[in-house]
C-alpha positions as CSV (number, residue, x, y, z in Angstrom):
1,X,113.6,105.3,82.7
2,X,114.8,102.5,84.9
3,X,116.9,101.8,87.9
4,X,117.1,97.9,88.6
5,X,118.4,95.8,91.4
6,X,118.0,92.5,89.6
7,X,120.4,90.1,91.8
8,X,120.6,89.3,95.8
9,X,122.4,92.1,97.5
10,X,122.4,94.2,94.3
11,X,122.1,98.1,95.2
12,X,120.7,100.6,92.7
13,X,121.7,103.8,94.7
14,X,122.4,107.4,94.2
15,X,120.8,108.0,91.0
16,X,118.6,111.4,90.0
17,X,116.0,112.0,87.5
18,X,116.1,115.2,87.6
19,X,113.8,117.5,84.4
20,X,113.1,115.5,81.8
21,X,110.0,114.7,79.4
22,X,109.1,111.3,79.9
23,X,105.9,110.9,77.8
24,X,104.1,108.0,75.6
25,X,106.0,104.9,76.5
26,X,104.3,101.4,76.6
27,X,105.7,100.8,80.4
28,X,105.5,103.6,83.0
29,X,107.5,106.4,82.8
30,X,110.0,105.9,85.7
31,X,110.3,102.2,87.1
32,X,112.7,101.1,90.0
33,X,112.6,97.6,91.1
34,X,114.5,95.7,93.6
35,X,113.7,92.1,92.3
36,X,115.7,89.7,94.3
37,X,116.2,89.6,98.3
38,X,118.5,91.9,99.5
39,X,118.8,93.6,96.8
40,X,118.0,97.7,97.3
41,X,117.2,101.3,96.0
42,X,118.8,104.0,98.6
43,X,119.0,107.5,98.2
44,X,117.3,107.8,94.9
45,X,115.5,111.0,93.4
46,X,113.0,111.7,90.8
47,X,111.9,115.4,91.1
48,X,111.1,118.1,88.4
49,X,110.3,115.4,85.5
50,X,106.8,116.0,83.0
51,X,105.5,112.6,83.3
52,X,102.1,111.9,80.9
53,X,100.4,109.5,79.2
54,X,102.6,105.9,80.1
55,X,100.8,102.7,79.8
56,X,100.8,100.3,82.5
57,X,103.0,97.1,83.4
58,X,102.3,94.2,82.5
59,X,104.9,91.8,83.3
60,X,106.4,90.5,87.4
61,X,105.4,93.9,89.1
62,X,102.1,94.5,87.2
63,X,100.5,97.7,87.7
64,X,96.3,98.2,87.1
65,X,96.6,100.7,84.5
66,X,98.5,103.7,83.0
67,X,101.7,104.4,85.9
68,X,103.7,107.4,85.8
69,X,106.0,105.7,88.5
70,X,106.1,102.1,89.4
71,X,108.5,101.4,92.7
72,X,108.5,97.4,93.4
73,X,110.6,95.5,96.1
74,X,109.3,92.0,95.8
75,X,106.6,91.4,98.0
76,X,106.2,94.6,98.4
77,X,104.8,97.3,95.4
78,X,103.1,100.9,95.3
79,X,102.5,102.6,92.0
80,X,101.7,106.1,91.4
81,X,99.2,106.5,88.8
82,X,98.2,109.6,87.0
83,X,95.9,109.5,83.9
């Protein structure tokens, strides 16, 4: 699952992954990225989702193995890894 802000000034906002099986996928399960300046994820949720077993990323916001959640900003990334 992904919520993108791939433009300057782009907003990804008010989304909710809310419950669902995200399992087995060759990228991390959930990944939001802000990719250009000014560009923003506000008032976002993930909550209540099974999230197992997704590989890491391996492209502009690489993470160091499998990532259940990869949130990226630019210059600024944290992944949340469970194995």
């Amino acid at each position: 699952m992904g919520l993108f802000a791939p433009a300057p000034w782009n907003k990804t906002y008010g989304n909710v992954l809310v419950n669902n099986i995200i399992t087995d996928n060759g990228l991390p399960g959930v990944s939001m990225h802000a990719h250009s300046p000014g560009a923003s994820l506000p008032d976002n949720m993930i909550a209540g989702n099974y999230i197992s077993g997704n590989c890491a990323d391996t492209d502009d916001t690489a993470t160091s193995g499998p990532t259940g959640i990869n949130v990226s900003g630019g210059t600024m990334e944290r992944a949340i890894r469970w194995q």
